[in-house]
PAZAVEX-94266 format. One record per residue (C-alpha): x, y, z. Coordinates in steps of 0.001 Angstrom, whole numbers, always signed. Example, Ala and Ser with C-alpha at 12.3 -4.5 7.8 and 13.67 -1.06 7.14 Angstrom:
BEGIN
ATOM        x        y        z
ATOM   +12300    -4500    +7800
ATOM   +13670    -1060    +7140
***
This chain:
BEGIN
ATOM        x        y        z
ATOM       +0       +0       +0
ATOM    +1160    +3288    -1156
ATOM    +2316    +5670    +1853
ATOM     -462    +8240    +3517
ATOM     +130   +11605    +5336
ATOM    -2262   +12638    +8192
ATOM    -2020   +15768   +10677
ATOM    -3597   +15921   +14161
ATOM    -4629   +19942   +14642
ATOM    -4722   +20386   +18396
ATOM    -6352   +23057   +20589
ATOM    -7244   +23690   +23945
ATOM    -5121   +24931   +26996
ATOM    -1591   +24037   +28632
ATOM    +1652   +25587   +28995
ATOM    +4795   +25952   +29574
ATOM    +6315   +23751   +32974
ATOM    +9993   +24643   +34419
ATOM   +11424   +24040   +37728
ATOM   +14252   +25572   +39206
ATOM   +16718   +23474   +41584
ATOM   +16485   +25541   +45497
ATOM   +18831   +25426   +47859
ATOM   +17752   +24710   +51273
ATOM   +17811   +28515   +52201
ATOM   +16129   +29225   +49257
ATOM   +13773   +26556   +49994
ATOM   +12837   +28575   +53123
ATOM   +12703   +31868   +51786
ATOM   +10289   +30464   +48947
ATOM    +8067   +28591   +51518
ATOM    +4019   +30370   +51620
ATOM    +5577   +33047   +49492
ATOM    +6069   +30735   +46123
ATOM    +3506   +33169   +44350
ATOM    +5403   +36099   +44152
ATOM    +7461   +33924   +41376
ATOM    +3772   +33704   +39504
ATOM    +5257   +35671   +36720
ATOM    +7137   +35861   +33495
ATOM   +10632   +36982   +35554
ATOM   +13442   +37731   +34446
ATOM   +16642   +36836   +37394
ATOM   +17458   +40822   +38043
ATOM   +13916   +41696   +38510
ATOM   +13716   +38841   +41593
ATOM   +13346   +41679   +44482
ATOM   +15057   +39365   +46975
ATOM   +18807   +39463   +47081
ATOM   +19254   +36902   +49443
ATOM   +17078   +34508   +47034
ATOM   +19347   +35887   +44302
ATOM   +22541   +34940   +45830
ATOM   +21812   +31981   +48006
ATOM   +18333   +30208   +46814
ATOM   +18608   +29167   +43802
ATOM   +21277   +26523   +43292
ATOM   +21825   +26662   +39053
ATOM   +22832   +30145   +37341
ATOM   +19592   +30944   +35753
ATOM   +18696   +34563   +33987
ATOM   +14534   +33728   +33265
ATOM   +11744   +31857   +34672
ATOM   +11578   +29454   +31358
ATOM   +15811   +28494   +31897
ATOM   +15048   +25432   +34168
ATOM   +16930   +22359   +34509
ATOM   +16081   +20479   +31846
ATOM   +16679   +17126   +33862
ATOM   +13434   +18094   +34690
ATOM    +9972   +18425   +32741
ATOM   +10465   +21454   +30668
ATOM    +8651   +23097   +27816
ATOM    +5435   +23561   +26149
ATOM    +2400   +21154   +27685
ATOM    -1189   +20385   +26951
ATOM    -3210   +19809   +29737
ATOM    -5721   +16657   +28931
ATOM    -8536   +17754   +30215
ATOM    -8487   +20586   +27982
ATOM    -7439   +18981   +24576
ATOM    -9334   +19059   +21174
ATOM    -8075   +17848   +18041
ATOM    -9095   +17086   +14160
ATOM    -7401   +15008   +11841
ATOM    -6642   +15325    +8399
ATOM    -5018   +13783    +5669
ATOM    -2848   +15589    +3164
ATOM      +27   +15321    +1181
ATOM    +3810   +15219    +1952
ATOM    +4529   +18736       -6
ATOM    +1835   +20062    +3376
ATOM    +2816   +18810    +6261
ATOM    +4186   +22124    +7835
ATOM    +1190   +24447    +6745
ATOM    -2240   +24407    +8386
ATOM    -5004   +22613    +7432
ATOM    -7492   +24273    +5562
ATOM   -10203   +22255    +4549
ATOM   -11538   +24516    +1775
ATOM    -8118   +23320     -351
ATOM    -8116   +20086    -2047
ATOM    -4840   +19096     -205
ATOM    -6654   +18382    +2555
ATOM    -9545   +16382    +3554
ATOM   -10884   +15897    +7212
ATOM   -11127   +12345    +8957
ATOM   -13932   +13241   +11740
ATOM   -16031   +14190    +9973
ATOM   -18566   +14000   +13195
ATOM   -16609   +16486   +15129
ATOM   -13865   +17397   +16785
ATOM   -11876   +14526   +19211
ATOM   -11854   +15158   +22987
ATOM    -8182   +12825   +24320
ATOM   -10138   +12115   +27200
ATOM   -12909   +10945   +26233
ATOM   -12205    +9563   +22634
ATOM    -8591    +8508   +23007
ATOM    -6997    +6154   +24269
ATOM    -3390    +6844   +27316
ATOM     -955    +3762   +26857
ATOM    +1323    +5355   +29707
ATOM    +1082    +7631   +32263
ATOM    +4549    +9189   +34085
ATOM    +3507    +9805   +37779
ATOM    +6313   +12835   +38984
ATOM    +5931   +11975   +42716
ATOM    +6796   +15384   +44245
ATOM    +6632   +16294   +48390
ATOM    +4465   +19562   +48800
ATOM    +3442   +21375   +52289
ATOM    +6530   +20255   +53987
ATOM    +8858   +23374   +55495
ATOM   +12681   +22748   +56159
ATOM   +11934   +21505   +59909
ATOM    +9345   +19209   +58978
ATOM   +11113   +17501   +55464
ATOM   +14210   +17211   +57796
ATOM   +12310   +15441   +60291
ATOM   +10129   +13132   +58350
ATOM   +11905   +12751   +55038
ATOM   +15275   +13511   +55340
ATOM   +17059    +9913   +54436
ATOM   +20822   +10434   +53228
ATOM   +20146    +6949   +51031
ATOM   +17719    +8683   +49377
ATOM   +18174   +12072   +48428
ATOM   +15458   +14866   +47546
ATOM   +15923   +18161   +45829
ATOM   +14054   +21084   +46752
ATOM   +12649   +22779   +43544
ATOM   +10402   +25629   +42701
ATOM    +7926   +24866   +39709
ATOM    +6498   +27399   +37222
ATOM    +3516   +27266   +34964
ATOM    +2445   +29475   +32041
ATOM    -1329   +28739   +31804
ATOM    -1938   +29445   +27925
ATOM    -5575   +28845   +26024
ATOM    -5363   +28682   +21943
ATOM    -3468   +26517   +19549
ATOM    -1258   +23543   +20451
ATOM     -180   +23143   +16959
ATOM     +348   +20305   +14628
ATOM    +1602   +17038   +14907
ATOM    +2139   +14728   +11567
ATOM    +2386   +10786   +10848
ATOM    +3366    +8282    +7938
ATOM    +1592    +5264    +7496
ATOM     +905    +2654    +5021
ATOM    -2425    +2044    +5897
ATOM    -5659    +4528    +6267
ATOM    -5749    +5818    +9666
ATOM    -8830    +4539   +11852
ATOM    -8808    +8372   +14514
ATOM    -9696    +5731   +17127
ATOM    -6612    +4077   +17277
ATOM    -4669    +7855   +18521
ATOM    -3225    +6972   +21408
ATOM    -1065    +9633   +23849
ATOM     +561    +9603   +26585
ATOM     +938   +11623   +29612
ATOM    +2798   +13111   +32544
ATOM    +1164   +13626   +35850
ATOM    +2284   +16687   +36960
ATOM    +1830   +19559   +39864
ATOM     -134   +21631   +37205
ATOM    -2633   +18394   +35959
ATOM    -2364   +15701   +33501
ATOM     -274   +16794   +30659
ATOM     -391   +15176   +27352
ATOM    +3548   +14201   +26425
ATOM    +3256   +12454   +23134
ATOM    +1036   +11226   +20138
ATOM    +1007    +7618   +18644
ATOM    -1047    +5376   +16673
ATOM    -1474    +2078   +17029
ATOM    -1520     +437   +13181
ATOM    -3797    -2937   +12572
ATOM     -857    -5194   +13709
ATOM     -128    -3711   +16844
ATOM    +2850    -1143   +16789
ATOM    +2719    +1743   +17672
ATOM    +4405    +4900   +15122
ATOM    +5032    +8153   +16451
ATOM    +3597   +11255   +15298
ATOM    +6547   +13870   +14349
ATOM    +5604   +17718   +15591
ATOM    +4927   +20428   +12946
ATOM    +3665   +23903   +13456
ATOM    +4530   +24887   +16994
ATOM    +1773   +26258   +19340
ATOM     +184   +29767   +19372
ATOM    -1701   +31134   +23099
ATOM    -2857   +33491   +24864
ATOM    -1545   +33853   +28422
ATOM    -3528   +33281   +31204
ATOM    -1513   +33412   +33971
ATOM    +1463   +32083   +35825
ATOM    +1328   +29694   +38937
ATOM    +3823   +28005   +41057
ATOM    +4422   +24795   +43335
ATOM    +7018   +23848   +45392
ATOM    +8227   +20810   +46823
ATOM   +10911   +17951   +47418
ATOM   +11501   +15968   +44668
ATOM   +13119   +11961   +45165
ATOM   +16440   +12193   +43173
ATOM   +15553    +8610   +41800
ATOM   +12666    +9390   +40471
ATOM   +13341   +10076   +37061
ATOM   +10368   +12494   +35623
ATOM   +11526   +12893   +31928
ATOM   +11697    +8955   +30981
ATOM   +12128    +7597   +27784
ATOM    +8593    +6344   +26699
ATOM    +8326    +2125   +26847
ATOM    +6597    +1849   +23919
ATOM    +7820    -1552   +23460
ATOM    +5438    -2411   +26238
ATOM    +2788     -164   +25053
ATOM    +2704    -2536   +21667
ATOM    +2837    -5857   +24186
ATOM     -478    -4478   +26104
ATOM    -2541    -3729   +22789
ATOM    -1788    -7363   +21733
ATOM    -2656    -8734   +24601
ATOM    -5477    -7106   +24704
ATOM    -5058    -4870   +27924
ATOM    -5645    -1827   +25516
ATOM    -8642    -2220   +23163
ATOM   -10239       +2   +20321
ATOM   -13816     +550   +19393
***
């Protein structure tokens, strides 16, 4: 079978996540004060100079220059998140889809998706993360030298519009059914991570990102928290064993 081009248009609201490694003074200084960091700051503008020079623990000269050991960048939170699907032609992938052009023809024809509802989540990340706890108390109750936490400060960029484009090749028509996602579970909700489908013999191909998304700001919001040093938050997705549970039947499609 000849190859086919399809583009998932997505819509709804996320954002961008970044957390910033604390010392334990700044961990203190941050502690029921974490929203005065609720917005888009740049390091001189921090008021504080003692969180300047002793709370945070990396150089870092803007809100969005976290450690990218952690879950960085652009997000879309699932309970929020609309898409359509079209097919098109290779020459298209990177422009929008327009469906009053013959290069492109929509697959739901019934309306738009809702992931939530509609899709199906082959793995979900859960980012364990130790909130409400001041110095006194984490050294008391969690403090273990054999395993580690880092204090961190967590930023979110609530944003409502476009989540852009995401593209796939297959060699078979695409059944909008068999989408499947995955996500993180975050501080700041469910986040969708990344896009799949699952193809009539069970593997799953990976849908390649286009046109990159366009919001409007809504707001900033923080967290802060211990994290486990173990506990590895931006994981390589198993996919292997995502393909193992749709043919055994632990993931099923209408």
């Amino acid at each position: 079978m000849s190859k086919r081009y399809y583009v998932i248009d997505l819509w709804g609201r996320g954002g961008e996540i970044h957390y910033h490694e604390l010392t334990k003074a700044g961990y203190a200084m941050t502690y029921n004060r974490a929203w005065e960091y609720e917005d888009h700051w740049e390091f001189e503008e921090i008021s504080l100079d003692r969180m300047k020079e002793a709370g945070f623990k990396n150089e870092t000269d803007y809100w969005s220059e976290g450690q990218a050991e952690y879950r960085c960048g652009m997000h879309q939170n699932l309970d929020t998140c609309w898409l359509d699907v079209y097919e098109t032609t290779e020459e298209h992938l990177q422009d929008y889809p327009d469906e009053e052009k013959d290069e492109w023809t929509k697959i739901n024809k019934d309306g738009e998706l809702e992931a939530k509802t509609d899709l199906q989540c082959v793995f979900s990340n859960e980012e364990l993360f130790q909130t409400d706890s001041d110095v006194k108390e984490f050294e008391e109750e969690w403090e273990d030298s054999e395993r580690p936490m880092t204090p961190l400060l967590g930023l979110y960029s609530d944003e409502k519009g476009s989540y852009g484009t995401w593209s796939i090749e297959l060699e078979e028509e695409l059944d909008p059914k068999r989408i499947v996602y995955t996500i993180a579970e975050t501080q700041f909700g469910d986040m969708v991570d990344f896009w799949g489908y699952a193809t009539k013999d069970n593997k799953i191909v990976a849908f390649d990102t286009q046109l990159p998304p366009e919001g409007d700001s809504k707001g900033m919001y923080s967290t802060l928290g211990w994290k486990l040093d173990s506990d590895k938050w931006d994981c390589n997705i198993p996919w292997d064993e995502c393909e193992k549970a749709i043919a055994d039947g632990e993931i099923e499609f209408e």
